[in-house]
C-alpha positions in Angstrom: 114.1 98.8 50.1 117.5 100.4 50.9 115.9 102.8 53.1 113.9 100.2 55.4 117.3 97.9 55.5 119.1 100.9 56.7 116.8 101.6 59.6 116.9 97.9 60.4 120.5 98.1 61.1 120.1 101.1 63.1 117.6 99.6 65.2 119.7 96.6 65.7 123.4 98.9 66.8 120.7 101.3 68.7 119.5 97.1 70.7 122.8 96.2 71.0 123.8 99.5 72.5 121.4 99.2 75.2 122.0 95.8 75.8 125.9 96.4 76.5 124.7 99.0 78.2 122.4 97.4 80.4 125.1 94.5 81.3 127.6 97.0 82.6 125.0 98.6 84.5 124.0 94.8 85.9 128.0 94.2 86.8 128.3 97.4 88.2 124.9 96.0 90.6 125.4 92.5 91.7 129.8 91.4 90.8 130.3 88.3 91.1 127.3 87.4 93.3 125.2 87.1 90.1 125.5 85.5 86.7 123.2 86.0 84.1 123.0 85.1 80.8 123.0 82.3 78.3 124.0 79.2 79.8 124.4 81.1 83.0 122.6 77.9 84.6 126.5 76.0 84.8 127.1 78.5 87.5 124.7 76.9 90.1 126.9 74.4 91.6 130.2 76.3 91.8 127.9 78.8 93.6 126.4 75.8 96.7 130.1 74.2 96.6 131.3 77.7 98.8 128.5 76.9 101.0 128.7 73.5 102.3 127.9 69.7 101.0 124.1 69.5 101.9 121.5 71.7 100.0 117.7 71.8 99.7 115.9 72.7 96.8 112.6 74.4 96.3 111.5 74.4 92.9 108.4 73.9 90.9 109.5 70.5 89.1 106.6 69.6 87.1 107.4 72.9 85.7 110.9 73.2 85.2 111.6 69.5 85.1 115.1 69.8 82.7 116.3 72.7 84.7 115.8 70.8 87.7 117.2 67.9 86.3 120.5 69.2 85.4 121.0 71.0 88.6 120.9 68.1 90.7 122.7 65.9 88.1 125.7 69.0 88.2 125.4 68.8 91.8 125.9 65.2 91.9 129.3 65.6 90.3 130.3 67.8 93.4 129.3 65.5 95.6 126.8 67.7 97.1 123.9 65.9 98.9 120.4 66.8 97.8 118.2 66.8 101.2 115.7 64.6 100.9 117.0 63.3 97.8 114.2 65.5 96.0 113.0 69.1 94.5 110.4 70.0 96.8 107.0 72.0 95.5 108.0 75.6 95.4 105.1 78.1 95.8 101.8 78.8 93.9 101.3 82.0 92.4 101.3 85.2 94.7 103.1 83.5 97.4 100.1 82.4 99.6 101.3 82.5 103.2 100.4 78.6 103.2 103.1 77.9 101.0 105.7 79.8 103.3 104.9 77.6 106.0 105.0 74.2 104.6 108.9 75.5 102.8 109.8 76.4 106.8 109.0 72.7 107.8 111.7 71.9 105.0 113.8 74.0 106.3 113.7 73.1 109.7 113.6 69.1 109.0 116.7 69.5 107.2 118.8 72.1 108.1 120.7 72.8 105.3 123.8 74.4 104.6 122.6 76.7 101.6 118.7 76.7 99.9 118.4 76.7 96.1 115.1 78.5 94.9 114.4 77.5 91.2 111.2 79.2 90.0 109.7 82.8 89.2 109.1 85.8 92.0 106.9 83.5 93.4 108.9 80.6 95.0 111.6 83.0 95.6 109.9 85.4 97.6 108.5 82.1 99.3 111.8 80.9 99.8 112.9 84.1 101.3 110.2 84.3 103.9 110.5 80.8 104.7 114.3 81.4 105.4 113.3 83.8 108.1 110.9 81.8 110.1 113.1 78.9 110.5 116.1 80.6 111.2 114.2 83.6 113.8 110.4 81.9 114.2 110.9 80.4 117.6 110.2 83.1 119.4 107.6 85.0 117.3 106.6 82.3 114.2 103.7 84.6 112.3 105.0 85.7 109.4 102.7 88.8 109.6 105.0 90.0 112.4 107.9 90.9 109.7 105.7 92.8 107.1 107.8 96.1 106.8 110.8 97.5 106.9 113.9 96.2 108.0 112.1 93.9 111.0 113.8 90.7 109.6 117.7 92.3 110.4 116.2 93.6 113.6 115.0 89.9 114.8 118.0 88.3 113.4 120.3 90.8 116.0 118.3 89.7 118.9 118.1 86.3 118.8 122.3 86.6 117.4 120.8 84.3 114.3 122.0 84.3 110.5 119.8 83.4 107.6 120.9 80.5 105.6 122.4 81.3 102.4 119.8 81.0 99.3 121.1 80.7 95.3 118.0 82.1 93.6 117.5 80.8 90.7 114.9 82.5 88.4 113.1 80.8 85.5 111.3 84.3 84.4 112.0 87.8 83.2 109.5 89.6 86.5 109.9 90.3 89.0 113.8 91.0 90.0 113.0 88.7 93.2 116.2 87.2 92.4 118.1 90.0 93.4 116.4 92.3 96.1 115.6 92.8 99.5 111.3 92.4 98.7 108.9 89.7 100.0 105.9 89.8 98.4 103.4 87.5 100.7 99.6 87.0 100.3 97.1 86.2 102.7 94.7 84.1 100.5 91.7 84.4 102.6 91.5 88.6 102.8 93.0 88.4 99.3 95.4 90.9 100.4 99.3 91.0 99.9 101.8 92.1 101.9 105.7 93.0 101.9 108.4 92.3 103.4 111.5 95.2 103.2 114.6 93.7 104.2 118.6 93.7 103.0 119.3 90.3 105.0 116.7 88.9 102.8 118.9 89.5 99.5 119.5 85.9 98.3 123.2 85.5 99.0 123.8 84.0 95.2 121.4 84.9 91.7 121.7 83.0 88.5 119.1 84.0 85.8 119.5 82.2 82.3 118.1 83.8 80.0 117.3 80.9 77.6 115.1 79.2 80.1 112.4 82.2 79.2 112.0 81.1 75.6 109.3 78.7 76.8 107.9 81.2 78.8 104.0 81.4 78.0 102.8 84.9 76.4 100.7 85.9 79.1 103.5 85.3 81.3 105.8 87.3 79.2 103.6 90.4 79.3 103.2 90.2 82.9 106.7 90.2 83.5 107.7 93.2 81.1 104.8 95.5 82.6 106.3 94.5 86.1 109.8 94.9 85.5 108.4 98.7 83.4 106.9 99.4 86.9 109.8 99.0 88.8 111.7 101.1 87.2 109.3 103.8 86.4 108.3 104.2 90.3 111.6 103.9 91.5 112.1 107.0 88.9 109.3 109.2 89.5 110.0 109.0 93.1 113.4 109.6 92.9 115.4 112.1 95.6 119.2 110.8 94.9 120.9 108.6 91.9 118.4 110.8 89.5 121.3 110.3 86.8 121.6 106.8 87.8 117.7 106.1 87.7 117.5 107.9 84.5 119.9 105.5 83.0 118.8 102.5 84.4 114.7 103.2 83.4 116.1 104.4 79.9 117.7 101.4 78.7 115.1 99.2 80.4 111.9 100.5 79.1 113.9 101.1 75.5 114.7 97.0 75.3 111.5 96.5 76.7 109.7 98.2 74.0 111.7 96.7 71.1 111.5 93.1 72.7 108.0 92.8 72.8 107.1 93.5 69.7 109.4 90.7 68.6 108.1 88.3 70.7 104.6 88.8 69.5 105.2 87.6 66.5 108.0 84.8 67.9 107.7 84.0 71.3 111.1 82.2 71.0 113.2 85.1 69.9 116.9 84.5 71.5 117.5 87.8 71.1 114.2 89.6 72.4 114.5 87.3 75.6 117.9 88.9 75.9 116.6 91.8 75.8 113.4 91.2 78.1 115.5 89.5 81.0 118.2 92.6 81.0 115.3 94.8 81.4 113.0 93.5 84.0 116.8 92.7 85.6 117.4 96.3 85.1 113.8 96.7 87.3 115.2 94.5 90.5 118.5 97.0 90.0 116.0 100.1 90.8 114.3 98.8 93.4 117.3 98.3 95.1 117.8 102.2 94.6 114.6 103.1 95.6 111.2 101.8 96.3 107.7 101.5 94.1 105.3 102.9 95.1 101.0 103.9 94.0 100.6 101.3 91.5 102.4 98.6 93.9 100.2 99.7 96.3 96.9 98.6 94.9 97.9 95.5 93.0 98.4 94.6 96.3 94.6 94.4 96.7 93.4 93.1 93.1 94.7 89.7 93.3 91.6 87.5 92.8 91.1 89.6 89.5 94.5 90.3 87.6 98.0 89.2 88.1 100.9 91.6 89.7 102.1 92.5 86.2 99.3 93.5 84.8 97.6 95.6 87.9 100.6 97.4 87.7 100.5 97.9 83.9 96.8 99.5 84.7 97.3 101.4 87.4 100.8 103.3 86.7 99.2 105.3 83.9 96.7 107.1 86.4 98.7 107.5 89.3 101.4 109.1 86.7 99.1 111.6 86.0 98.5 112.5 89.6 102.2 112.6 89.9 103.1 114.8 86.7 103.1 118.0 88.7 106.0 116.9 90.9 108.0 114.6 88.1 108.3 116.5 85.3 111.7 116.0 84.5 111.4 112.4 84.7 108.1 112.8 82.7 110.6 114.0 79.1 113.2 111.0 79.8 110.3 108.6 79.7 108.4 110.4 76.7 112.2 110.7 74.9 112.2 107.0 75.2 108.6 106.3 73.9 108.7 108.5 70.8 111.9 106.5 69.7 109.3 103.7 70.0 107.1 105.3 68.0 104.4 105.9 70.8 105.0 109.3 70.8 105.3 112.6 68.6 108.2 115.3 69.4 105.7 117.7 69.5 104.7 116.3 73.7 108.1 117.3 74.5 106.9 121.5 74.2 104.4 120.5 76.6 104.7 120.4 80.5 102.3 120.4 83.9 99.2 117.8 83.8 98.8 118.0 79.9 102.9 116.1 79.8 101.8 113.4 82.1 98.7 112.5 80.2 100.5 112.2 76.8 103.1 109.7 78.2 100.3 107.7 80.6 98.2 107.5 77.3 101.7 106.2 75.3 101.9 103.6 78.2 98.0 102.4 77.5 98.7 102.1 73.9 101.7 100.1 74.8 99.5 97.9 76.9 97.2 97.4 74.4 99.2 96.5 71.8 99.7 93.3 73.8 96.0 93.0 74.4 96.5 93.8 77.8 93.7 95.7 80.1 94.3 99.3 80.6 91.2 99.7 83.0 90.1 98.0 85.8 86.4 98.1 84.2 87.6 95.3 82.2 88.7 92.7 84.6 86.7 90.1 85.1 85.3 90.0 88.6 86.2 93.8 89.3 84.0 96.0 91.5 83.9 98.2 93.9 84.5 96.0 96.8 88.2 96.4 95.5 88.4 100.5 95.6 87.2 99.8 99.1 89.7 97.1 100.1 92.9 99.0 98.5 92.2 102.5 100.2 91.8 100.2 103.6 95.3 98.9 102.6 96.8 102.3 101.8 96.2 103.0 105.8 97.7 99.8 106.7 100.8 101.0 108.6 102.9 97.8 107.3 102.4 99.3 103.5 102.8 103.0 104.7 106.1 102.9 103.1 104.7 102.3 99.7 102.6 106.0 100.2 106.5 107.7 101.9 108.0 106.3 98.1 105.8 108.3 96.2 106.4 111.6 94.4 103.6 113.3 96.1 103.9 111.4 99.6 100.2 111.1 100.8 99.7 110.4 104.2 96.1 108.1 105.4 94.3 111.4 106.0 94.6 112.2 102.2 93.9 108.8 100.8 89.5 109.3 100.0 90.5 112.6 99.1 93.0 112.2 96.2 93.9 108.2 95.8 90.2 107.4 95.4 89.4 109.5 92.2 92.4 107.7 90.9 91.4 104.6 91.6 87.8 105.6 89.8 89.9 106.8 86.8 91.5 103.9 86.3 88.0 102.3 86.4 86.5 103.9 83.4 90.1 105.4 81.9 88.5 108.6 82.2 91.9 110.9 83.4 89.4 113.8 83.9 88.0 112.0 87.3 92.0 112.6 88.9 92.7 115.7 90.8 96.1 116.7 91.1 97.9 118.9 93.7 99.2 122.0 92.0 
C-alpha cells in the first residue's frame, strides 16, 4: 500500500510538472492575445470591447447554448451590439465549403467590427475562410482559389484590404484552430479536403476554457487527443530548426496526453485530465505554428466519408513513422523516452535504432490507440476500400497539398508517390508494417 501511494504522488508532481510546463510554454506562444484556462470564458468581452461596439457571432447554439448564453449576456453589459440580435449556425463537421459561404453572407450583411467564433476546429476554420471572402471575394469569390500557402496575405496586399478581427472561441481540446494560421475546408461532393496556409488568417484574439470540455462526448475526446498527438509528432519528425524547442513542446504534450486519457476513460469529467488534455492538444496548435504536418494530414484529407480527422490521423501516423524512421531517429528516442514512462514501452527499444526503432514506437502508438478502442487500420472502417488509396495518392499530386509532401522528413515529390506512399497506405490497410519500404 505505501509503495503504490508513493508512486501516486509521483505521478501527480511528475502531471503537475508538465502542466506548469506546458503553460509557460503556451505564454511564451500566444501573450496576451490568448487566455486559456478555467473560467478563461470572462475574457471574451474585454477582448471585442478593443474592437468596436458591433459584433457577429458564429456559434453552434443548440450545442453550446450556456456558453453562448453568457457571452452575449456579458456582452450586453458592455454595451456591445449583437448583429442580428442572434448566434448564427456555425459549421457542420469538416467545414463543408457550403457552410463558408452562407457565414460570408453574414459577414457581408453586417459588417461587423470584430467576429466571434464559438465552436470546435470546425466553425473556426469556417469562420476563418469566411473572413477572407468577404473582406477579398469581390474580385475572385471561389474559395478554391486560396488553397495554399500564403495566397490569403497576397490578395489582401492587392486589393489594400484587412481581414476583420475574429476572437476564437474553442469549445474542444482538437484541433489548435484557435490559434493558427490553418484552414481546413471540404468539398463535400469529391469528399476531399483542402487547406488553407496563411498568417493573416490567425484569429486576432483566442479564449479556450478548459471547463467547457468536461461535457465533451468520449468519441470526441479521443479524436481530439490523437489530433492534437499528430500535430506535434509531424511538426517533430519533420523538424529542420527549433529541434530543442519541438522536443519540448511534443514531450510534455504527448506525456499529459497519455496520463489524461486514461483518466478520462474511467471519468469523462475529470477537471484535472481536461486540464491536462486542452494544454496538450494546445501544445499541438503551438507546433504547427513552428512547422507543418505532414503524411498522415495528407491522407485524412481523403477519408472523410469513413473516419473523422482525429482518428485518420491516429491510423495513419504509425505507418508513415515507420517509413520515416530512417531519417528521424533522434526524434524516434524522445518519443519512445516518453511512451516507456507510460508504460507503452520497455528500456530495452532504446538500444535499438534504423527501421526496427520506428516499428517499436509506431506499435506503442497502436496500443495507445487501442486502448481507447480506436481503429488502428483502415481495414476496419466502415465503408473503406480501395477507391480511397486511389483518391489520396491523386491528392498527394494535387499541387495545393504539395506542401504537406515538402513538410515531410523524407520529402517525396509526385513522381515517388505509387512507388513508396502507396505500400504505406496498403500497410495501414491490413497493419502489416512488412508491406512499407523505406529509403535507406
Amino acid at each position: 500500500m505505501f509503495q503504490i501511494e508513493v508512486r501516486a504522488k509521483k505521478e501527480l508532481l511528475q502531471n503537475m510538472e508538465l502542466k506548469e510546463k506546458a503553460k509557460k510554454l503556451l505564454e511564451e506562444f500566444k501573450g496576451s492575445d490568448y487566455r486559456f484556462g478555467f473560467n478563461a470564458l470572462d475574457n471574451v468581452t474585454d477582448f471585442v470591447t478593443s474592437f468596436g461596439p458591433k459584433t457577429l457571432i458564429i456559434g453552434n447554439d443548440q450545442y453550446l447554448h450556456k456558453t453562448t448564453e453568457q457571452i452575449v449576456a456579458d456582452l450586453g453589459k458592455k454595451n456591445i451590439h449583437v448583429c442580428g440580435d442572434q448566434v448564427f449556425a456555425g459549421a457542420r463537421p469538416n467545414t463543408p465549403k457550403e457552410d463558408v459561404y452562407r457565414i460570408e453572407s453574414y459577414i457581408l450583411h453586417y459588417k461587423p467590427d470584430s467576429i466571434i467564433a464559438i465552436g470546435g476546429g470546425s466553425t473556426i476554420d469556417a469562420v476563418k475562410a469566411a473572413n477572407v471572402l468577404a473582406c477579398v471575394g469581390k474580385q475572385n469569390p471561389d474559395i478554391d482559389s486560396y488553397f495554399g500557402v500564403g495566397l490569403v496575405s497576397v490578395a489582401l496586399i492587392e486589393e489594400n484590404q484587412r481581414l476583420i478581427p475574429v476572437i476564437a472561441v474553442q469549445t474542444a481540446s482538437s484541433s489548435g484552430a484557435h490559434l493558427t494560421k490553418y484552414a481546413n475546408i471540404t468539398d463535400i461532393y469529391s469528399k476531399q479536403k483542402k487547406l488553407i496556409v496563411d498568417e493573416a488568417i490567425i484569429p486576432a484574439k483566442a479564449v479556450f476554457d478548459y471547463g467547457l470540455t468536461q461535457t465533451m462526448p468520449m468519441e470526441l475526446t479521443i479524436d481530439g487527443a490523437l489530433d492534437g498527438m499528430a500535430h506535434c509528432l509531424e511538426v517533430f519528425f519533420g523538424a529542420n530548426d527549433q529541434f530543442s524547442r519541438l522536443a519540448e513542446i511534443t514531450t510534455v504534450a504527448l506525456g499529459l496526453t497519455l496520463d489524461a486519457i486514461p483518466v478520462l476513460l474511467k471519468d469523462p469529467s475529470n477537471h484535472s485530465a481536461r486540464e491536462a488534455l486542452g494544454l496538450a492538444t494546445d501544445l499541438g496548435g503551438y507546433a504547427i505554428m513552428i512547422g507543418g504536418t505532414n503524411g498522415a494530414h495528407l491522407t485524412s484529407f481523403s477519408l472523410i466519408d469513413v473516419t473523422s480527422h482525429g482518428k485518420a490521423c491516429g491510423i495513419m501516423n504509425p505507418y508513415y513513422m515507420v517509413f520515416f524512421s530512417p531519417a528521424i531517429q533522434r526524434q524516434l528516442k524522445v518519443v519512445a523516452e516518453v511512451f516507456i514512462k507510460a508504460g507503452y514501452l520497455d528500456h530495452v527499444v532504446l538500444k535499438t535504432s534504423g527501421r526496427v526503432l520506428g516499428e517499436h514506437v509506431a506499435k506503442a502508438m497502436i496500443d495507445f490507440a487501442k486502448s481507447m478502442n480506436a481503429a488502428t487500420t483502415l481495414g476496419e472502417l466502415k465503408g473503406f476500400s480501395q477507391k480511397h488509396i486511389v483518391q489520396a495518392l491523386n491528392a498527394a499530386k494535387n499541387p495545393q497539398l504539395e506542401m504537406k509532401l515538402k513538410n515531410m522528413p523524407i520529402p517525396l515529390d509526385a513522381s515517388l508517390i505509387d512507388t513508396y506512399m502507396e505500400p504505406i497506405l496498403q500497410a495501414a490497410v491490413t497493419g502489416d508494417f512488412k508491406h512499407i519500404r523505406t529509403m535507406e
